[in-house]
KOLGU-313193 format. One line per 8 residues: number of its first residue (from 1); their letters; for each residue x, y, z of C-alpha. Coordinates in pm, whole numbers, plus 50000, padded with zeros to 5 digits. Example, Ala and Ser with C-alpha at 12.3 -4.5 7.8 and 13.67 -1.06 7.14 Angstrom:
! residues 2
1> as> 51230:49550:50780 | 51367:49894:50714
! end
This chain:
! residues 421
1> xxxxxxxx> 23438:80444:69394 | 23802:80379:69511 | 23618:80129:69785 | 23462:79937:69557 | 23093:80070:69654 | 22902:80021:69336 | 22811:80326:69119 | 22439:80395:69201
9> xxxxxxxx> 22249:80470:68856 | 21891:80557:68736 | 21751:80275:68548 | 21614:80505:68326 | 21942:80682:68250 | 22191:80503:68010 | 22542:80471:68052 | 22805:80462:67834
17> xxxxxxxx> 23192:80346:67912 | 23440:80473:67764 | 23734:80284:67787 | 23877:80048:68047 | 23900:80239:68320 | 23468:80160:68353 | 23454:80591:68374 | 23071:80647:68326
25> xxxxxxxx> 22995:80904:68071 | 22780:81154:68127 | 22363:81126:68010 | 22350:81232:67601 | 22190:81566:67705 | 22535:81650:67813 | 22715:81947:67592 | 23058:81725:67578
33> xxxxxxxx> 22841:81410:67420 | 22662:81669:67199 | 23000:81742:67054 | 23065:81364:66982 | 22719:81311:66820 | 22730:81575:66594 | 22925:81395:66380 | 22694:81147:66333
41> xxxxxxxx> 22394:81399:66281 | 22596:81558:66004 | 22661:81232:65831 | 22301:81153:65861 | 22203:81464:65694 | 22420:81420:65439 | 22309:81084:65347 | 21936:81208:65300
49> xxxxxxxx> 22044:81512:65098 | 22205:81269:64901 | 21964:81039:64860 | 21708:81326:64785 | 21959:81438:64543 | 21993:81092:64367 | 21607:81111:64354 | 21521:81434:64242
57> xxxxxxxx> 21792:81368:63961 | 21654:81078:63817 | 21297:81186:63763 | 21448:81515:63594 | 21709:81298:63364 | 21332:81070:63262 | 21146:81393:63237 | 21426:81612:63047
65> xxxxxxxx> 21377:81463:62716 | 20984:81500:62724 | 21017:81875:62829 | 21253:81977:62555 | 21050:81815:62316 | 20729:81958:62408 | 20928:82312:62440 | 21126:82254:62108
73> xxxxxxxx> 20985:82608:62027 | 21175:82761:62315 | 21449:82469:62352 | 21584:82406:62001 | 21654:82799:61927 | 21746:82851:62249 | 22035:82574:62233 | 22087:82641:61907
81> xxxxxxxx> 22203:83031:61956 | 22387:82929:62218 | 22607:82671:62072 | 22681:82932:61774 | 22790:83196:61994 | 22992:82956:62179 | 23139:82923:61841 | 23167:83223:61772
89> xxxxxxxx> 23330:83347:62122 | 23730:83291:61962 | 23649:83571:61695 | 23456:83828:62009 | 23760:83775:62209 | 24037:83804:61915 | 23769:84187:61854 | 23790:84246:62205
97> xxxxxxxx> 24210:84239:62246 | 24229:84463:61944 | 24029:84701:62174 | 23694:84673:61928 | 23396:84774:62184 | 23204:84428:62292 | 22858:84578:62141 | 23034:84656:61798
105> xxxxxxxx> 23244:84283:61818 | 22937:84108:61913 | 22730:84268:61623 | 23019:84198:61403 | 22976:83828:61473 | 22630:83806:61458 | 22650:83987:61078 | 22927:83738:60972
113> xxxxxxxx> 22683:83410:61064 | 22365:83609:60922 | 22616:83652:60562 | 22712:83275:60602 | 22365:83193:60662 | 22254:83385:60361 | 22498:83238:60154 | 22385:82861:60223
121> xxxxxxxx> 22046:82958:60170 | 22057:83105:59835 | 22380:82848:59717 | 22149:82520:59838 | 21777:82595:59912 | 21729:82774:59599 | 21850:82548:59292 | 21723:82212:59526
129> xxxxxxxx> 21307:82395:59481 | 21427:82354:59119 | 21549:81959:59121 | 21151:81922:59341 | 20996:82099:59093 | 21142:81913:58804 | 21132:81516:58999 | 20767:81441:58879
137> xxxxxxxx> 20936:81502:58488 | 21179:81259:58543 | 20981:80983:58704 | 21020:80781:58390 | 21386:80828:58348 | 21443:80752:58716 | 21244:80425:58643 | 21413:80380:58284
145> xxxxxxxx> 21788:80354:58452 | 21665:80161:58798 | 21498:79888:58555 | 21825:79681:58551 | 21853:79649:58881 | 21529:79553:58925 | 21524:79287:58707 | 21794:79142:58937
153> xxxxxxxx> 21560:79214:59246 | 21160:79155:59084 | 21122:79115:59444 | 21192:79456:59499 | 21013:79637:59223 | 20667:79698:59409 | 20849:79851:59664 | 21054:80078:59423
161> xxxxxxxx> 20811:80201:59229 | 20623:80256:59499 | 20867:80460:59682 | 20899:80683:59382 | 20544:80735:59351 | 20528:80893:59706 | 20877:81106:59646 | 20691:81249:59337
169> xxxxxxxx> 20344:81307:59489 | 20444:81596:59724 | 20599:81797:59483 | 20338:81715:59233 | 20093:81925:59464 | 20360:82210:59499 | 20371:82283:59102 | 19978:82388:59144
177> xxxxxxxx> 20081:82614:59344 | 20325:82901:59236 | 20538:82953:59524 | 20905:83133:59424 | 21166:82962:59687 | 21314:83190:59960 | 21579:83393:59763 | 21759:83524:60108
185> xxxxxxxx> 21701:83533:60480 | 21442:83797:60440 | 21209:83613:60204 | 21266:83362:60459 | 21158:83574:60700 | 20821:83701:60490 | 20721:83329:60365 | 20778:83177:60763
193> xxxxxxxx> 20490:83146:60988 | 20494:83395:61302 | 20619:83171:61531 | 20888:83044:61312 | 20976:83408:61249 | 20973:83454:61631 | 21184:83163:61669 | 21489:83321:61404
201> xxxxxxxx> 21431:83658:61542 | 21474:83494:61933 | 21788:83327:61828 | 21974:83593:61683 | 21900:83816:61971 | 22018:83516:62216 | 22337:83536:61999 | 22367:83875:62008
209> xxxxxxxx> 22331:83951:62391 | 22568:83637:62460 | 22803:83770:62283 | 22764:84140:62373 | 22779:84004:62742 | 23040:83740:62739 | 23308:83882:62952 | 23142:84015:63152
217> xxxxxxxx> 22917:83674:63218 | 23223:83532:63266 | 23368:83715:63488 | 23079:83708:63733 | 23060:83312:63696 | 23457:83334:63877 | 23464:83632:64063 | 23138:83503:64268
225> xxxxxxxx> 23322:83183:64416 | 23383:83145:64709 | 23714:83024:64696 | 23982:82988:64496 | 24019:82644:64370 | 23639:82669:64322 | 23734:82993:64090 | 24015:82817:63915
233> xxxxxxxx> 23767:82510:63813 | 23525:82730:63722 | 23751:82927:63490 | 23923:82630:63350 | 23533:82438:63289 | 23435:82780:63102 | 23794:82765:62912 | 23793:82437:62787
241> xxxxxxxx> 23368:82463:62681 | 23481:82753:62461 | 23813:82574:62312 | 23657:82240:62295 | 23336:82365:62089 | 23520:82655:61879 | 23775:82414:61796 | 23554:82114:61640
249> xxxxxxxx> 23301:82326:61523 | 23583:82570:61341 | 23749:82245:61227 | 23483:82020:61072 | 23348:82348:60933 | 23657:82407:60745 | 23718:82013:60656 | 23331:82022:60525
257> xxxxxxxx> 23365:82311:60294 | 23709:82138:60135 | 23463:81854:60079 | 23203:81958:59963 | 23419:82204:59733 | 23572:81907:59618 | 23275:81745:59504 | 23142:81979:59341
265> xxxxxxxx> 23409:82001:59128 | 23383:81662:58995 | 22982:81674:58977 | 23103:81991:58727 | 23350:81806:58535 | 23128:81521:58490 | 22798:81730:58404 | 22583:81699:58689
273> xxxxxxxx> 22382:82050:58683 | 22408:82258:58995 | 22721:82134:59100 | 22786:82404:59419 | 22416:82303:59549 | 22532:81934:59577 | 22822:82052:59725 | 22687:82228:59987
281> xxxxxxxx> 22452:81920:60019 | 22712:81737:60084 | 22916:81968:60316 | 22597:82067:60520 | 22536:81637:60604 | 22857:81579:60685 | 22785:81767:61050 | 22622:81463:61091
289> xxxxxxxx> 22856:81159:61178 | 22792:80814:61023 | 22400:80881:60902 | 22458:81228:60692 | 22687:81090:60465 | 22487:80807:60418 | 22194:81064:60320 | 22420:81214:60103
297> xxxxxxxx> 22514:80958:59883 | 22162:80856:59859 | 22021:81207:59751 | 22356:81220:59503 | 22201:80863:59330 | 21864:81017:59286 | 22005:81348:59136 | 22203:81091:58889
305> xxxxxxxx> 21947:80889:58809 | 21713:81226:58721 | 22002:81337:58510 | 22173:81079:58342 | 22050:80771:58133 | 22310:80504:58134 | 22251:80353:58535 | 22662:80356:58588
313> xxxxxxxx> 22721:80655:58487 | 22390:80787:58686 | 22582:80638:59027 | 22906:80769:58958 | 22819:81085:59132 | 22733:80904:59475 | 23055:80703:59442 | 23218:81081:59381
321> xxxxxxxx> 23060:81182:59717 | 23134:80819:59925 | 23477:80787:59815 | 23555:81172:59888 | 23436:81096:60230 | 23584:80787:60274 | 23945:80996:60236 | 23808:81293:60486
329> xxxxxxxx> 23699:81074:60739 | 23981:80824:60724 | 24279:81057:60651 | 24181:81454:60653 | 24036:81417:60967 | 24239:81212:61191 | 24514:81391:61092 | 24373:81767:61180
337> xxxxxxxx> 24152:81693:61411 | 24409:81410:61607 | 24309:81238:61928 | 24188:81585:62109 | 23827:81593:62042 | 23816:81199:61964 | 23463:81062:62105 | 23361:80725:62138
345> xxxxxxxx> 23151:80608:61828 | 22884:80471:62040 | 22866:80766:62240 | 22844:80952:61902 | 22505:80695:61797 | 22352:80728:62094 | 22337:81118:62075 | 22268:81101:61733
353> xxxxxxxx> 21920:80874:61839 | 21888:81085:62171 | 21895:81463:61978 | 21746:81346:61648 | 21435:81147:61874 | 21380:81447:62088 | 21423:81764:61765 | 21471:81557:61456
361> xxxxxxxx> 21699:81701:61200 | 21816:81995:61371 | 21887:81759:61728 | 22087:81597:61507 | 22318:81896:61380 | 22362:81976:61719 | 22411:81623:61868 | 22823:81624:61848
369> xxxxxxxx> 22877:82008:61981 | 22664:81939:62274 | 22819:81607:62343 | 23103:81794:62327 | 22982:82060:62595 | 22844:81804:62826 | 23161:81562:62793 | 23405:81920:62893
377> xxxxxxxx> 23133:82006:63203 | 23149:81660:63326 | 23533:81645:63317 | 23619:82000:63482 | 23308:81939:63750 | 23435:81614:63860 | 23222:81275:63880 | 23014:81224:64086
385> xxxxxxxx> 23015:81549:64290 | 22898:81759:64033 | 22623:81913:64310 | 22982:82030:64533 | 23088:82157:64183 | 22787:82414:64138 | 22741:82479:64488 | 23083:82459:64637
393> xxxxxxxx> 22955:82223:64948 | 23035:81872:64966 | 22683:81782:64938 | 22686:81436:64801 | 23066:81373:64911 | 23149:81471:65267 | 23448:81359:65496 | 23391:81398:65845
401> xxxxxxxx> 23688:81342:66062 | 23676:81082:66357 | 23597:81248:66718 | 23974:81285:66912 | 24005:81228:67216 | 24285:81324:67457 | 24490:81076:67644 | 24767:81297:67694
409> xxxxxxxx> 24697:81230:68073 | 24544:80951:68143 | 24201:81038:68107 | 24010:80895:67792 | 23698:81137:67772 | 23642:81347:67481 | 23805:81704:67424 | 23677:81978:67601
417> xxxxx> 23577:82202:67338 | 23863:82497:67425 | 24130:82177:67415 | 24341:82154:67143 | 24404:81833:66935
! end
């Protein structure tokens, strides 16, 4: 009051002053105060979502690896199709612009891998039955060249001979047995248990209906956003996944083949028997950073030492193999490949343990391309807000402005609602 009669109040009403003029705000349950907690509602709601969020994502990332590997029948093919036809997506598209029907381009694609496929099978799984079925005949020429050695290493020779004795006893039980090895895909398919069979049979499929619907699943994936930087990222995310995984997979495909091409022509000029199923050997490893090679060279020292007699000459064709891949991986591929698709090496071991733990050989195969996918998804959706990436809210970021007030005259209460800033 302009008399200086004191402001009668309700001791069970609050009040709230606003600035220096001692003006008494009204009680909360006022609509002009609802406006200016709001604000504070919001943020509240957003920290909770958040903190749900940062819950319910850390008991999936502890249960994740425990679910694919109790679902590796569904999981592995699954991921595996998928990363092939990711693969294979440069070839659809290249069909697609020379105005070859999707159906017809995806079907094309899916015979090419199936001929590729076939091709591996009969140029590696076929003459390697032969080297399992001959191992327990060359036991004593294995342990004939390895006796040097261990002369240097007595220490070592229980543990040798040992480990030879086990390598030989499987194969020992498999010559009882006449079992032909899988000639093609189809006697493959015929010698496979059901659910194996099932497995092949999903994947292709998965391939085929990826492929068949790839434009169109792409299109969808942009055309449903709601707006358009939230198309553009989702474009560019899908862009890069393709060109990213085509790319390495096209490239260290290509730089494999020229190795293990290359080896096998010195295993031929030197005498090693079945040179082109070393070679493959050695070209299907190499998708495996830092371990395959290593595998490699070891399987290329027992082949020697089953084939040769003098113990240098029986190592010569893993020192083929390791210096071969000392050039690719030192020279060949730093200079194709160059700093695009570079990945840290320990991010490299630690998928390596991760896929190989969780589906054991073929994690491993697939360790780098889905590093690779994961590594392009995380960069186009945008750390940490990947949750505002998928759904397009700022659900774990959020910037809420600061209430405004108007003092344009005099008064300092909060905007009217129909006031503008």
């Amino acid at each position: 009051m302009a008399d200086g009669t004191p402001i009668p109040t309700d001791p069970e009403t609050p009040v709230r002053r606003t600035g220096a003029t001692g003006t008494a705000a009204q009680p909360p349950s006022d609509p002009v105060d609802a406006v200016v907690d709001a604000p504070t509602e919001e943020l509240r709601r957003d920290r909770l979502l958040a903190s749900l969020t940062l819950i319910a994502g850390v008991g999936l990332l502890l249960a994740l690896p425990f679910a694919l590997q109790a679902g590796a029948r569904f999981f592995l093919p699954l991921t595996a199709a998928i990363v092939i036809a990711i693969a294979l997506v440069p070839l659809l598209e290249w069909q697609e612009r020379h105005r070859v029907p999707a159906p017809l381009a995806a079907l094309f694609c899916v015979l090419l891998f199936l001929i590729i496929a076939n091709g591996a099978l009969a140029s590696i799984v076929v003459p390697a039955w032969g080297w399992a079925q001959i191992l327990p005949e060359r036991i004593d020429r294995v342990q004939a060249n390895v006796a040097p050695l261990i002369d240097f290493y007595a220490s070592l020779e229980k543990f040798v001979n040992g480990l030879i004795t086990n390598v030989a006893s499987a194969p020992t039980r498999q010559t009882t047995t006449a079992v032909a090895p899988p000639q093609s895909l189809l006697d493959l398919f015929a010698t496979s248990a059901p659910s194996a069979l099932l497995e092949m049979f999903f994947a292709i499929l998965v391939i085929y209906f990826f492929l068949a619907g790839w434009t169109n699943l792409r299109r969808a994936a942009i055309t449903k956003r709601t707006s358009f930087g939230g198309a553009m990222a989702t474009a560019r995310v899908i862009q890069n996944v393709v060109d990213d995984t085509s790319a390495y997979l096209g490239t260290i495909t290509l730089i494999n083949l020229m190795l293990g091409v290359i080896v096998a022509i010195a295993l031929w000029y030197i005498g090693m028997p079945t040179p082109l199923m070393w070679g493959g050997i050695v070209a299907l490893l190499n998708y495996v950073p830092y371990l395959g090679p290593i595998f490699a060279a070891l399987l290329l020292a027992l082949g020697g030492l089953m084939t040769f007699t003098d113990i240098w000459w029986a190592l010569l064709p893993a020192a083929i193999m390791v210096g071969a891949h000392l050039v690719e991986a030192n020279v060949i591929t730093p200079l194709v490949v160059g700093h695009r698709l570079t990945i840290n090496p320990l991010m490299i071991l630690i998928t390596l343990s991760f896929w190989g733990w969780v589906w054991g050989t073929p994690g491993a195969l697939l360790a780098v391309p889905l590093l690779i996918i994961i590594q392009t998804v995380l960069k186009g959706a945008g750390k940490p807000d990947i949750a505002g990436f998928l759904f397009e809210h700022g659900t774990l970021i959020q910037d809420i402005p600061p209430p405004q007030r108007n003092t344009a005259n005099g008064n300092t209460g909060v905007d009217s609602p129909g006031t503008a800033p």
